[in-house]
C-alpha positions in Angstrom: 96.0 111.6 116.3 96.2 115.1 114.4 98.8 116.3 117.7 100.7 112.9 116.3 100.7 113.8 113.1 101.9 117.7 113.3 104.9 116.4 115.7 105.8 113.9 113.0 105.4 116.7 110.2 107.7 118.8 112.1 110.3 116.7 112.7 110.3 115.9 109.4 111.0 119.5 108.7 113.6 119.9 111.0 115.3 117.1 110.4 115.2 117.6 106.4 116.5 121.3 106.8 119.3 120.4 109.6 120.9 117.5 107.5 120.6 119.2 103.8 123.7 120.9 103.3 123.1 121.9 99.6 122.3 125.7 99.0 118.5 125.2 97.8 116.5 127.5 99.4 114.3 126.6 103.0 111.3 127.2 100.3 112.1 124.3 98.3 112.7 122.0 101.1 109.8 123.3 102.6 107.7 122.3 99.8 109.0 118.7 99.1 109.0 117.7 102.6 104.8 119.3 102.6 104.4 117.2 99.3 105.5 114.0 100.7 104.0 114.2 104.3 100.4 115.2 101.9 100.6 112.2 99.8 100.5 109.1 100.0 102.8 108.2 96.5 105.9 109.9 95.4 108.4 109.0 92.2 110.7 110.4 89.8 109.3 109.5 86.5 109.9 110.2 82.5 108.8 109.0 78.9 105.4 110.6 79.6 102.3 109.4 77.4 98.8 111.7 77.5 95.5 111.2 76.2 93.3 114.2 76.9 89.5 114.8 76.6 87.2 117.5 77.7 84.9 116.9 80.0 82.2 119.2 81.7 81.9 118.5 85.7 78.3 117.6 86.4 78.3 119.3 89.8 79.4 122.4 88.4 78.7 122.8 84.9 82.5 124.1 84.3 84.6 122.8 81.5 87.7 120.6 82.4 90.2 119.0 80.4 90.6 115.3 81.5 94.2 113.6 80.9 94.8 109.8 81.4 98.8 110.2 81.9 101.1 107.1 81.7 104.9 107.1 82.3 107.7 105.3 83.3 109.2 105.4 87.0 112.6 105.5 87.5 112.5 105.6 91.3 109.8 105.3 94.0 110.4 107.7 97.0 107.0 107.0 98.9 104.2 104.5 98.1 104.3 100.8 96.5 106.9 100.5 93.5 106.1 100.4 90.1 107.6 100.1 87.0 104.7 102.0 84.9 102.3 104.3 86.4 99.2 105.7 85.0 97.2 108.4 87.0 94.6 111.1 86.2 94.9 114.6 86.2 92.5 117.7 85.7 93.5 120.7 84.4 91.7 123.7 83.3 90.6 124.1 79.5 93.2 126.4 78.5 96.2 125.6 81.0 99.2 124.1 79.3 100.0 120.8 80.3 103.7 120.0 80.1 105.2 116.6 80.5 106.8 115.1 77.5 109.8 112.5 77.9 111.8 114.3 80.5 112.1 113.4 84.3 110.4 114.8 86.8 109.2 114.4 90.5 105.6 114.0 91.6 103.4 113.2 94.4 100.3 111.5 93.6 97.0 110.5 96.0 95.2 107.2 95.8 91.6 107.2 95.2 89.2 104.6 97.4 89.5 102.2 94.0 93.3 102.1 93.9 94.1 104.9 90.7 96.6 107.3 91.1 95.6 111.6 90.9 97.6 114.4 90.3 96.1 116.7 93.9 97.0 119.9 92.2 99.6 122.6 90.9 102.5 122.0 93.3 103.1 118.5 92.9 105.7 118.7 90.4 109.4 119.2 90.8 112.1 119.3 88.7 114.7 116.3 89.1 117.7 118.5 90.3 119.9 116.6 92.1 119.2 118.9 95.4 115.4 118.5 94.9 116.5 114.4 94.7 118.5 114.5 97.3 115.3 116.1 99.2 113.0 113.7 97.9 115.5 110.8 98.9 116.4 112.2 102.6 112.2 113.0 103.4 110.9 110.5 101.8 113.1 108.2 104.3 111.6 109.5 107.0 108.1 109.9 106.7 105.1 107.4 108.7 104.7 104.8 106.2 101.8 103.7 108.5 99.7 107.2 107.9 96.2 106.9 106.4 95.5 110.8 106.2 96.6 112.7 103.7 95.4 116.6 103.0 96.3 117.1 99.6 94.0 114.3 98.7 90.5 114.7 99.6 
């Protein structure tokens, strides 16, 4: 299954890099096509909404800054559609946090229960019409049958 998966995954490179004829750089396609094969939810979305709290992990005693994030979707690249989306993210205490009204693309997993997570730094992109264009052309090919997803475990 995993030899399935790393043929799809490359594919999906190759065929990303050979049909983008913009002038982002191989790093940039590299890292949306690895965000969307890694998750299982992808969407360019705005008009951001965050309630934050701290909150101390009880595993390992270290301080965390919960944020319950809503926002608008403007369009779904990978996962079921939604108009609204909320999802959780954890940050460390003293990391800035910066979405406000303005567009962006993310990847999100999908906990057991259904709720949407942010998996970490690198799951934000800015909504440049190459990194769209990216988004639009990967997202189109990806298994929409995979179950396993790295970035979310």
């Amino acid at each position: 299954m995993r030899l399935v998966l790393l043929v799809i995954n490359l594919w999906v490179v190759v065929a990303c890099q050979a049909a983008s004829d913009t002038a982002a750089p191989h790093a940039a396609a590299d890292a949306v096509v690895s965000a969307l094969i890694n998750t299982p939810y992808a969407a360019k979305v705005h008009d951001f909404n965050v309630v934050s709290r701290d909150y101390q992990d009880p595993k390992t005693k270290e301080w965390l800054r919960h944020h319950r994030v809503s926002a608008d979707v403007l369009n779904t690249y990978r996962g079921a559609e939604f108009e609204f989306i909320e999802f959780e993210m954890y940050t460390e205490i003293d990391e800035s946090l910066s979405l406000d009204k303005a567009a962006v693309n993310i990847v999100l997993c999908e906990s057991e229960q259904g709720q949407l997570y942010w998996p970490g730094t690198g799951s934000i992109f800015p909504p440049t019409a190459e990194i769209d264009a990216m988004f639009a052309h990967s997202a189109s090919r990806v298994n929409i049958y995979q179950s396993y997803f790295s970035w979310c475990r």
